[in-house]
N, C-alpha and C positions, 0 to 999 in steps of 0.2 A: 661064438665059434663061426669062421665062414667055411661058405658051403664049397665042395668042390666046383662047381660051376662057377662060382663067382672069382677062384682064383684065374689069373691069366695065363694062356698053356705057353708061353716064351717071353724072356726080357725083352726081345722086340716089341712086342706087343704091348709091355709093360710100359715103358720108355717110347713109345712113339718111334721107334724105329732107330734108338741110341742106344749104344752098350754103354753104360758108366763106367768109367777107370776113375779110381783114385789117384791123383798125382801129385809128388810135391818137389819142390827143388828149393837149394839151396845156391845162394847168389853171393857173388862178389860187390854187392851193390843194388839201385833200387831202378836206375835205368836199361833195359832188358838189351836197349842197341850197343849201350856203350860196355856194360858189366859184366862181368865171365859168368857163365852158370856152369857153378861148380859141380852140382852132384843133380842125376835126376830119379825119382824112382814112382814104381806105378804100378797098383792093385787093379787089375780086371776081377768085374763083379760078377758073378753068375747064379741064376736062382735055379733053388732046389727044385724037386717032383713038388712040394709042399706048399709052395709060392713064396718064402722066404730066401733073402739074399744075402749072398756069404762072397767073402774071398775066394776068388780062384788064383790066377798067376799072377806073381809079385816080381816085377823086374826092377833093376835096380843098375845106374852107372854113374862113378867117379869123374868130372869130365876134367878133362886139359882148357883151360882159358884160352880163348879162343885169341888169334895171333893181333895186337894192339888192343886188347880190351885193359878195362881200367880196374883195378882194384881197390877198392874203398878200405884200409887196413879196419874202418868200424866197422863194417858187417866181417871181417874173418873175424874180431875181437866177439862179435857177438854171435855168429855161426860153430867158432870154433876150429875151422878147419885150416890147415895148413896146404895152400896148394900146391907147396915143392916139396911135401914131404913123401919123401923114396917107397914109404909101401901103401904108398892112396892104388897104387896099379890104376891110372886115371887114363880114360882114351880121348880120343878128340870128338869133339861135337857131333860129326857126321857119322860116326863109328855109334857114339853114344843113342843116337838118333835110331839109325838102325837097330843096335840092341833093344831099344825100349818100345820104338815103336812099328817094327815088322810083326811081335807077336800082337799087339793091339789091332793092328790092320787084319791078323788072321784069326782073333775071334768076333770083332766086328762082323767078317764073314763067316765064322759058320755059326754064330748064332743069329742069321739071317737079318745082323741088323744094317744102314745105311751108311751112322757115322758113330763116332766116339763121343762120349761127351762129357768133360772132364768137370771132376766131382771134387771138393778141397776147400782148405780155408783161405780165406784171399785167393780164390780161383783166379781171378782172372790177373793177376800177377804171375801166377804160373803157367796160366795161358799164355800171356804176353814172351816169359822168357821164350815157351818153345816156341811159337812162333817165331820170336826172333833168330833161334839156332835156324829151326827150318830155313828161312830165309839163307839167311848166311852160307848156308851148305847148300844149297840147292836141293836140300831132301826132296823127294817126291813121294806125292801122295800122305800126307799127312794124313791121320786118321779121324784128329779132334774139327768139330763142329769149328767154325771160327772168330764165332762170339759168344755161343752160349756156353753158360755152364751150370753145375748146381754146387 
């Protein structure tokens, strides 16, 4: 059993100064410049009084293939999704952007921590897509670390 003392009193503190988001997306493809990234969605972690870490906000967007991206029909065969189908309600990248990560950028701040640091399987695949939207749109202010991840 750990002692109260030895838990740490904020995920800041926990993380070195990172809030973990779980993120994953789904992709048109395996190259992030050229491929649509079709759907994005993303778990902010938050730890309890007790020092264990649970879900808190789960965002989540449909996106519009970004205008001349390429479509691999094997990853829709293997993804599943249909990207012209009428009730995906799918936004465009910078819309998507926004949605998922204005709220990431405001619990980074008030759980006093620095950056995001995005947490997944094959992370840095999915780092790689958002970055690549970021770019693209000219998002600003990204929330995610820009190489690390767990």
């Amino acid at each position: 059993m750990r002692e109260l003392e030895d838990i740490p009193t904020g995920i800041a503190q926990r993380f070195r100064g990172f809030l973990p988001v779980v993120v994953d997306v789904e992709t048109a493809g395996f190259d992030a410049q050229r491929h649509a990234l079709l759907e994005i969605a993303a778990v902010v972690i938050r730890m309890r009084p007790d020092g264990l870490l649970e879900p808190a906000t789960t965002l989540a967007c449909h996106v519009l293939p970004f205008v001349g991206s390429e479509i691999d029909p094997r990853a829709l065969a293997f993804n599943g999704i249909d990207p012209d189908h009428p009730f995906r309600d799918a936004v465009s990248e910078l819309d998507a952007l926004h949605r998922v990560l204005t709220p990431v950028r405001r619990a980074v701040k008030s759980n006093g921590c620095n950056r995001a640091i995005l947490v997944g399987h094959n992370a840095h695949f999915d780092l790689g897509f958002v970055k690549a939207a970021v770019e693209r749109t000219g998002y600003k202010r990204n929330p995610f670390h820009s190489f690390s991840v767990f």
